[in-house]
DSSP file (Angstrom, degrees, kcal/mol; ACC not computed):
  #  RESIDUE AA STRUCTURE BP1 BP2  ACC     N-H-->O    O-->H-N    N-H-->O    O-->H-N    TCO  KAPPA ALPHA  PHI   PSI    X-CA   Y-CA   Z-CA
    1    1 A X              0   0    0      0, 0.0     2,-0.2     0, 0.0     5,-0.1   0.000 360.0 360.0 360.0 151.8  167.3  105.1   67.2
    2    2 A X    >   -     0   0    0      1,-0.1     3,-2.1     3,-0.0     4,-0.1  -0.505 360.0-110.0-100.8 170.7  169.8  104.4   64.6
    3    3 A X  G >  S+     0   0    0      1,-0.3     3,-0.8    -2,-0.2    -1,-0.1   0.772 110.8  63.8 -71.4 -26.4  172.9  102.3   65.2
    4    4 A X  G 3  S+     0   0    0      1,-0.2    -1,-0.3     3,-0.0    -2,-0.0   0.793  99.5  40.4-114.3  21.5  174.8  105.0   64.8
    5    5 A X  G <  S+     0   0    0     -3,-2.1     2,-0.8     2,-0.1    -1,-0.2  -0.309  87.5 116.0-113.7  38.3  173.9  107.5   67.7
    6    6 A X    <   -     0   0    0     -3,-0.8     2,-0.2    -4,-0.1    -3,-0.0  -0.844  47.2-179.7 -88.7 125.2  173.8  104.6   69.8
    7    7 A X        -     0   0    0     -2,-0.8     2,-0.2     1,-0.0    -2,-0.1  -0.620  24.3-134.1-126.8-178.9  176.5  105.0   72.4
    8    8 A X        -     0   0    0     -2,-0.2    -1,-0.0     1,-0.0     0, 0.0  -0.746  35.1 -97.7-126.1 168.0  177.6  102.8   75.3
    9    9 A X        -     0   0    0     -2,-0.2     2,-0.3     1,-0.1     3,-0.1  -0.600  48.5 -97.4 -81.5 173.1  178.6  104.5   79.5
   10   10 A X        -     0   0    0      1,-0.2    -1,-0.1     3,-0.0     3,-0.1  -0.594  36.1-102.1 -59.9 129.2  181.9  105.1   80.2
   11   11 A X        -     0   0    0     -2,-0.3     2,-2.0     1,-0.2    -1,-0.2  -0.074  46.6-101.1 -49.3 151.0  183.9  102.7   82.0
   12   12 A X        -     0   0    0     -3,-0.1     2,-0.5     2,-0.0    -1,-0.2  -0.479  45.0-177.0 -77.9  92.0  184.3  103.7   85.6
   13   13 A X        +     0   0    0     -2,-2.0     3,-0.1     1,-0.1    -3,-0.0  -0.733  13.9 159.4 -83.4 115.1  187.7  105.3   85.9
   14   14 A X        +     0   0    0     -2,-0.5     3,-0.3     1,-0.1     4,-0.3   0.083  38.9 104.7-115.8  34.7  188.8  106.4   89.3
   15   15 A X  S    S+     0   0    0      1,-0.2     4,-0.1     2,-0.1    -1,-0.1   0.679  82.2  38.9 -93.4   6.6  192.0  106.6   89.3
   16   16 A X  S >> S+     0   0    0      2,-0.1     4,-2.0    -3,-0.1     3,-0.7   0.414  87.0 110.8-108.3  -9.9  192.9  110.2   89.1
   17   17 A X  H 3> S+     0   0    0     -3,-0.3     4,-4.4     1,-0.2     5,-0.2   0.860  82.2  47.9 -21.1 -65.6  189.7  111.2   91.8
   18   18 A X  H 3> S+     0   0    0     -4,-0.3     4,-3.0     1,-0.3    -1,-0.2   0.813 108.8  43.6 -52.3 -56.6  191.9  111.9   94.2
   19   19 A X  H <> S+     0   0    0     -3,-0.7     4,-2.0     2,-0.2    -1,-0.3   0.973 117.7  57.5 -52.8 -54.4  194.3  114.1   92.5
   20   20 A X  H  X S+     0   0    0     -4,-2.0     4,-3.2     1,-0.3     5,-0.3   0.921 106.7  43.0 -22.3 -82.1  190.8  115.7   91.0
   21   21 A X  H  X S+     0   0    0     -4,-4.4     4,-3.4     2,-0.2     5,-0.4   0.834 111.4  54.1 -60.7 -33.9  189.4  116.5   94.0
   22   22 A X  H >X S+     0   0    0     -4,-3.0     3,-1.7     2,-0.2     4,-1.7   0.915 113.2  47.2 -46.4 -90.6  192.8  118.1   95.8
   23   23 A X  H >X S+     0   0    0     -4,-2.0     4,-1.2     1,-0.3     3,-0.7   0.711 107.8  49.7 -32.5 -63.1  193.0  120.1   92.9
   24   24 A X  H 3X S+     0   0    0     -4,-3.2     4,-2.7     1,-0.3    -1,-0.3   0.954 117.9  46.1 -59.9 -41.0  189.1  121.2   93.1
   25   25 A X  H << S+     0   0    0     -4,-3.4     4,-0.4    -3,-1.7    -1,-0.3   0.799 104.8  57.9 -77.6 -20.5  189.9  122.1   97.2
   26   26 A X  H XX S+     0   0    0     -4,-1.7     3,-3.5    -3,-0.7     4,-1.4   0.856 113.4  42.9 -59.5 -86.0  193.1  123.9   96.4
   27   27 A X  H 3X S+     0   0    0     -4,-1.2     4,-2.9     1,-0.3    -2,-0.2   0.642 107.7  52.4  -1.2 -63.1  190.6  126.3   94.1
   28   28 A X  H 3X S+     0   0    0     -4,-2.7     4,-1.2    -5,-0.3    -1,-0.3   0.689 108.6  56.2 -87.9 -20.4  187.9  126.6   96.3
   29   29 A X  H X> S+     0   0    0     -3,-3.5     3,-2.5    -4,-0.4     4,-1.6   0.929 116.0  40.3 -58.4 -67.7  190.9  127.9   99.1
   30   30 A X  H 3X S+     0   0    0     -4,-1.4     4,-1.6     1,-0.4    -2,-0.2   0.924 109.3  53.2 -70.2 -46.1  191.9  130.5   96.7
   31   31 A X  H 3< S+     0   0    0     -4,-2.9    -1,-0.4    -5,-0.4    -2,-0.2   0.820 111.1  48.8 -50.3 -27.7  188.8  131.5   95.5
   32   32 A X  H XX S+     0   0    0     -3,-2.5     4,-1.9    -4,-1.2     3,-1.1   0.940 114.1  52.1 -50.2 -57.7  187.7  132.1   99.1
   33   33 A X  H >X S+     0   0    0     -4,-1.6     2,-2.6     1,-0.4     3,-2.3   0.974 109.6  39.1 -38.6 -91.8  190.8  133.8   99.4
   34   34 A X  H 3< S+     0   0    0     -4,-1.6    -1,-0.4     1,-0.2    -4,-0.0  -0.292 118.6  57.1 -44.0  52.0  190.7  136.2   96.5
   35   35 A X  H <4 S+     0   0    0     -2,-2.6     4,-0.4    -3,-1.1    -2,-0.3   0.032 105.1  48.7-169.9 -29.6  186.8  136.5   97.6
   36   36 A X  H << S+     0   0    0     -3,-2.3     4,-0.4    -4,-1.9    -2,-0.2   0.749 111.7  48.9 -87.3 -36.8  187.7  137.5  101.2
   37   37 A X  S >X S+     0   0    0     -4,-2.0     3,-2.1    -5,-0.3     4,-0.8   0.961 112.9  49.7 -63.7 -59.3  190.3  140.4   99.8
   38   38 A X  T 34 S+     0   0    0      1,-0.4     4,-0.3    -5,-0.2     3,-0.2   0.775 105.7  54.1 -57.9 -30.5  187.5  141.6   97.5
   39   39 A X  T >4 S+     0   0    0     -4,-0.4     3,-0.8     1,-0.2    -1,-0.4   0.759  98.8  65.7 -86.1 -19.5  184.8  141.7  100.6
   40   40 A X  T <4 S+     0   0    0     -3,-2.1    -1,-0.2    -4,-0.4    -2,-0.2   0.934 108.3  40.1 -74.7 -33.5  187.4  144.1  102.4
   41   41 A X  T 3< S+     0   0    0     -4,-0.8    -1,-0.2    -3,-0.2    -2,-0.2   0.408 105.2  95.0 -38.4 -37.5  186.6  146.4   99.5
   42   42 A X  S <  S-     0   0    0     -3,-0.8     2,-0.1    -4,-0.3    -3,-0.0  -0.143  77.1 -99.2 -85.4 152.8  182.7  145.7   99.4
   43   43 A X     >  -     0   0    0     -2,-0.1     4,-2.0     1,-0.1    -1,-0.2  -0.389  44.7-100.4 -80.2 159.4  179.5  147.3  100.8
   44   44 A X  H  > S+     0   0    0      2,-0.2     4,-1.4     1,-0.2     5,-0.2   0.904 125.9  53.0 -62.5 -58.0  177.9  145.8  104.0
   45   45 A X  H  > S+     0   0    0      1,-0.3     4,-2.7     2,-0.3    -1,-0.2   0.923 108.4  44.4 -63.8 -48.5  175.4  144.2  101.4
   46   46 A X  H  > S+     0   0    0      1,-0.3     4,-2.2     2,-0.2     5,-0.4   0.896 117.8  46.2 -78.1 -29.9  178.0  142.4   98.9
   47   47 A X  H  X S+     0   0    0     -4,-2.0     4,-1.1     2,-0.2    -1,-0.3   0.750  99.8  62.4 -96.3   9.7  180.1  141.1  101.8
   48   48 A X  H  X S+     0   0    0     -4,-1.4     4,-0.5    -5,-0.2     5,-0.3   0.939 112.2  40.7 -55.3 -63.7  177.3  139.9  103.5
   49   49 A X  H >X S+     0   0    0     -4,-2.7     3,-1.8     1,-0.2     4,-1.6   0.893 107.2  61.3 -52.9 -66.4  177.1  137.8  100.3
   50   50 A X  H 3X S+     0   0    0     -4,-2.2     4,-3.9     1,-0.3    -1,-0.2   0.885 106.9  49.5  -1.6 -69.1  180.8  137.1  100.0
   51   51 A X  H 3X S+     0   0    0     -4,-1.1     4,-0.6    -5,-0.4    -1,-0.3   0.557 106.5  51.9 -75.3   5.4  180.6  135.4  103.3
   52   52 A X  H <X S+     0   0    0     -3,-1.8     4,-1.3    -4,-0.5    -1,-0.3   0.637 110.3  44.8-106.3 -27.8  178.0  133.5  102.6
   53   53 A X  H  X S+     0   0    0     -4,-1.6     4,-4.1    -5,-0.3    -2,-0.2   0.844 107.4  59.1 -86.2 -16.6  179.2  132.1   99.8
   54   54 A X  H  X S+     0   0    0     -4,-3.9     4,-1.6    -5,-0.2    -2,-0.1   0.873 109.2  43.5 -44.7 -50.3  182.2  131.6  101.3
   55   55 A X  H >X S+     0   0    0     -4,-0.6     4,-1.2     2,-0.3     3,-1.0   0.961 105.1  57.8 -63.9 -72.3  180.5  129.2  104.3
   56   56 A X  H >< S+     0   0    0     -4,-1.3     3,-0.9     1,-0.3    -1,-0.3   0.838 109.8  56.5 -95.9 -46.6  178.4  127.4  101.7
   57   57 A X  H >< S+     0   0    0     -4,-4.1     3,-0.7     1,-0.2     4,-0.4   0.800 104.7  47.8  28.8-100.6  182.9  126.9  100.6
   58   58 A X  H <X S+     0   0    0     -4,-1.6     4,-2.3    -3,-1.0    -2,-0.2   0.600 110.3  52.5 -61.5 -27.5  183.9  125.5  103.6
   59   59 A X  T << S+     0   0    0     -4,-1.2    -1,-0.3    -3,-0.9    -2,-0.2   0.241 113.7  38.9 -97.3  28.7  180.9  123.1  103.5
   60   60 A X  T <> S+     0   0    0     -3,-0.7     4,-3.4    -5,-0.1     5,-0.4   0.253 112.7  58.0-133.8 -33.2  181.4  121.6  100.0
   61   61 A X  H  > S+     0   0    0     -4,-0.4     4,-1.3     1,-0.3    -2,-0.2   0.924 108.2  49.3 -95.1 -28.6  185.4  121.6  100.7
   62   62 A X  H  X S+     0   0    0     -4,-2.3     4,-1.1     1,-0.2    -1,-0.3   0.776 113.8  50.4 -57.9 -26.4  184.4  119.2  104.0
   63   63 A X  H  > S+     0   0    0      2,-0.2     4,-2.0    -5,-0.1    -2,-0.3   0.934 107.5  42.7 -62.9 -50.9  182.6  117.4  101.6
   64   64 A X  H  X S+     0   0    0     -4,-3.4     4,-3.8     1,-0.2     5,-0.3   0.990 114.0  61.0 -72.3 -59.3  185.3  116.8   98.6
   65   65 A X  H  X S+     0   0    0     -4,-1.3     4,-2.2    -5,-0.4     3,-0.3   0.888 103.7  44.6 -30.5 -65.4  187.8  116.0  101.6
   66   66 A X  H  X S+     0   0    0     -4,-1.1     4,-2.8     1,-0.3    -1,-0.3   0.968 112.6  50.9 -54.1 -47.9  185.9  113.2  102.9
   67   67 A X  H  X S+     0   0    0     -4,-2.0     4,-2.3     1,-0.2    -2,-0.3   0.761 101.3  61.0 -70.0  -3.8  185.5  112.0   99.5
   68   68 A X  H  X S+     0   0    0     -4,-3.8     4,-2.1    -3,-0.3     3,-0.5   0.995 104.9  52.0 -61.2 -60.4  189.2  112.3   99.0
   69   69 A X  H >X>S+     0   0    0     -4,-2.2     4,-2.0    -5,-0.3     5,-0.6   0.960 115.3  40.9 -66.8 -54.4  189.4  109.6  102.1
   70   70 A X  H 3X5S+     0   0    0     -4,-2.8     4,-2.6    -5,-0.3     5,-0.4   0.951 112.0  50.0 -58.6 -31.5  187.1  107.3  100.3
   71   71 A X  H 3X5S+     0   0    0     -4,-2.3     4,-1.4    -3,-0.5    -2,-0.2   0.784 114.3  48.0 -55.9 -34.1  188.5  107.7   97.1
   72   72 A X  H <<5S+     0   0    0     -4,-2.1     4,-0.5    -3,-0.6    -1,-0.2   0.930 114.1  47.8 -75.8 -49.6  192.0  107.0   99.0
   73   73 A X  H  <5S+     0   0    0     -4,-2.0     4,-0.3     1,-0.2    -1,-0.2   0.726 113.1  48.0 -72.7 -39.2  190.4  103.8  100.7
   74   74 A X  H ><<S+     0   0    0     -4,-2.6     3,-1.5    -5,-0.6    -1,-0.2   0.957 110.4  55.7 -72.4 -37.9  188.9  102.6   97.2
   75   75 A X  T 3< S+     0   0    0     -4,-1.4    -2,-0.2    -5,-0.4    -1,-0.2   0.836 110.9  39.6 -58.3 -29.1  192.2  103.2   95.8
   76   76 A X  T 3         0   0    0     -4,-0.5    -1,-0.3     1,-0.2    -2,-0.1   0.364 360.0 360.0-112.9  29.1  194.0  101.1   98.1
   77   77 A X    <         0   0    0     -3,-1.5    -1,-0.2    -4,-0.3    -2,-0.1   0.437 360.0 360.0 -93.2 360.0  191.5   98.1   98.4
């Protein structure tokens, strides 16, 4: 490969994670939100779906939350 699409990684920056991931779990509230209004609207079939993506949410937003608390814990190490 020639020298000049050779590239190098990125350093590892975490020092905005935190903010990151609050911000990505603020979202995913309101998009539930706005997603919960919309299913009051919806046929039995589409809020079936609503809520399901909704669930599948809550379990990514337990996810970013924990990494918030490591992220916090790397941060202050």
């Amino acid at each position: 490969m020639p020298e000049q699409y050779k590239t190098s990684p990125n350093p590892d920056d975490r020092s905005d994670n935190v903010e990151k991931l609050q911000e990505a779990v603020y979202n995913t509230i309101e998009n539930m939100n706005e997603a919960r209004e919309a299913a009051e609207f919806s046929n039995e079939k589409d809020r079936a779906a609503i809520e399901a993506k909704n669930e599948r949410r809550m379990e990514s937003i337990e996810g970013m939350r924990k990494e918030i608390k490591e992220e916090a814990a790397y941060r202050n190490d």
